[in-house]
C-alpha positions in Angstrom: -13.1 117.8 179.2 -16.4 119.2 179.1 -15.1 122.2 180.5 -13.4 122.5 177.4 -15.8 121.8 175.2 -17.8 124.4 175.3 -14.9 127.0 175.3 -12.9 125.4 172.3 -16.4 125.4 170.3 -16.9 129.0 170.8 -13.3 129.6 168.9 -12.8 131.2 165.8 -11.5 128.8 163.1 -7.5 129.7 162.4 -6.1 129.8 159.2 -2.4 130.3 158.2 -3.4 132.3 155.3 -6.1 134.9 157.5 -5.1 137.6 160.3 -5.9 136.2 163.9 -9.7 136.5 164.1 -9.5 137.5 168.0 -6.3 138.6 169.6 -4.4 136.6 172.3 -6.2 138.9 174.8 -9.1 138.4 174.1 -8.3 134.5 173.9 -6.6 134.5 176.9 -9.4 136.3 178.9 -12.2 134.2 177.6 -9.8 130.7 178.6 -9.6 132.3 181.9 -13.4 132.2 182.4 -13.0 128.2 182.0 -9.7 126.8 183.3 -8.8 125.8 186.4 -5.9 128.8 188.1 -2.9 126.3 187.2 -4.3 125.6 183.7 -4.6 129.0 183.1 -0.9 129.8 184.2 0.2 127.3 182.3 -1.6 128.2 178.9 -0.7 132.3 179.4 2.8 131.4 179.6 3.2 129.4 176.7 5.5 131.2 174.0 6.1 130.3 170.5 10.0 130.9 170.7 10.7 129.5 173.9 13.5 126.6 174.1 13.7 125.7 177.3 13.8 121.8 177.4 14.1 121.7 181.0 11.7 119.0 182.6 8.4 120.7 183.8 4.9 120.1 184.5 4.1 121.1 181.6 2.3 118.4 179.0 4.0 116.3 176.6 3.2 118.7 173.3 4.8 121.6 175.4 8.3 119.8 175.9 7.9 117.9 172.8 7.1 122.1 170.9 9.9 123.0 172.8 12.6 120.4 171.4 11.1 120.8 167.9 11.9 125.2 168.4 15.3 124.3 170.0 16.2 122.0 167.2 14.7 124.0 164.1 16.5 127.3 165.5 19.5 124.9 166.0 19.8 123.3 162.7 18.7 127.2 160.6 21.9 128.8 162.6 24.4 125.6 161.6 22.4 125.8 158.0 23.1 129.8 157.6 26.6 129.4 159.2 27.6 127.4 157.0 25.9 129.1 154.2 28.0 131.8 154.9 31.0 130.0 155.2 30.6 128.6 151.1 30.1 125.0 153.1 27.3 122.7 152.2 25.1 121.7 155.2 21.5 119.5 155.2 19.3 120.3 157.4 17.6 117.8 159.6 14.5 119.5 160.7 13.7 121.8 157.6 14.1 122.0 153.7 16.9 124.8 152.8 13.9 126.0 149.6 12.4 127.9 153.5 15.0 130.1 153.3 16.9 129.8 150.6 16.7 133.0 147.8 13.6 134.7 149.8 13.7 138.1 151.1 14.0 138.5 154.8 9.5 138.7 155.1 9.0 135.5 152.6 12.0 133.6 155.0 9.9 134.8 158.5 7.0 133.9 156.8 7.9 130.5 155.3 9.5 129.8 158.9 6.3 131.0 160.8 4.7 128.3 158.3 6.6 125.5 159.4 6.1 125.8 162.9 2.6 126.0 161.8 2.8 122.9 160.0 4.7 120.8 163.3 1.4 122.3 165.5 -1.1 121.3 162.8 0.3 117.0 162.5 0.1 117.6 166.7 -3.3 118.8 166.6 -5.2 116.0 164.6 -5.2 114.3 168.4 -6.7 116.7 170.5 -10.0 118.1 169.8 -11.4 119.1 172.9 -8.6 119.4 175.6 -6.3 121.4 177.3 -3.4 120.4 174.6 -6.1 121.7 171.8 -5.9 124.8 173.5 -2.4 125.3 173.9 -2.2 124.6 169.9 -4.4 127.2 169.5 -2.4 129.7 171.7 0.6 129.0 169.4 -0.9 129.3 166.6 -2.8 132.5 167.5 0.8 133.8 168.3 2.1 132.7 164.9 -1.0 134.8 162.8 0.0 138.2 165.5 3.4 138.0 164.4 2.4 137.0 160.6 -0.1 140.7 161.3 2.2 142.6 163.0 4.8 143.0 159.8 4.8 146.2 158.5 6.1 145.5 154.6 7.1 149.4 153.9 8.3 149.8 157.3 10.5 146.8 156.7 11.7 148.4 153.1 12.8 151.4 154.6 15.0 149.7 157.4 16.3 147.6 155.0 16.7 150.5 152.4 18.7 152.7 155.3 20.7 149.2 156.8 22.1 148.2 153.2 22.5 151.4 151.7 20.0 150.1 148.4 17.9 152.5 147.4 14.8 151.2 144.7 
């Protein structure tokens, strides 16, 4: 743990609403100086969409991150299914107002938030350790993808796609 310690305090604050205040590089490169080989491995392969449920070594708040994504991604397809379909479904894992009337940025960004939300309740119980870490590494990936939208880039797709002009 004390390993830890002294790399977690080091760490920029994250905040939903900021850009990442390092990249996952630069994260990743500076864990590297501090983790054991295996720790390492397993916090560089850690991915913010991944599914896989599959038993692993991996700790608890991987697998349990991993349901949670499985099940959100789950329950939005059944909820825009059947959105589509003129049928009324509840969701179990998220409130329809996420998606419900935003444009296609808003609805990313209010599900990037989410997830966000599910790692924040998880991280009131690690502070200094290897799960604390792995948080972070999510969360660092939710803020790159939040940065890396392009909102006239995205216009102009979506401009050419529906045939809308403003």
């Amino acid at each position: 743990m004390d390993k830890f310690f002294y790399l977690i305090a080091q760490l920029p604050r994250l905040s939903f609403d900021d850009g990442p205040p390092i990249s996952i590089e630069v994260f990743l490169e500076e864990a590297r100086k501090w983790m054991r080989p295996s720790e390492y491995r397993l916090l560089a392969g850690i991915d913010l969409f991944d599914t896989s449920t599959a038993k692993s070594r991996a700790p608890e708040l991987v697998h349990a991150y991993r349901v949670f994504e499985r099940a959100f991604r789950t329950d939005l397809a059944q909820w825009r299914e059947a959105a589509r379909a003129g049928d009324e479904y509840v969701p179990s894992t998220f409130s329809p107002a996420l998606v419900r009337g935003a444009d296609p940025l808003a609805t990313e960004r209010n599900l990037l938030e989410h997830r966000w939300r599910f790692l924040e309740e998880r991280e009131a119980d690690h502070h200094f350790d290897l799960q604390f870490l792995i948080i972070y590494h999510l969360k660092l990936q939710i803020l790159s993808r939040l940065a890396s939208f392009d909102t006239e880039w995205g216009r102009q797709v979506f401009q050419e796609v529906s045939g809308i002009r403003e």
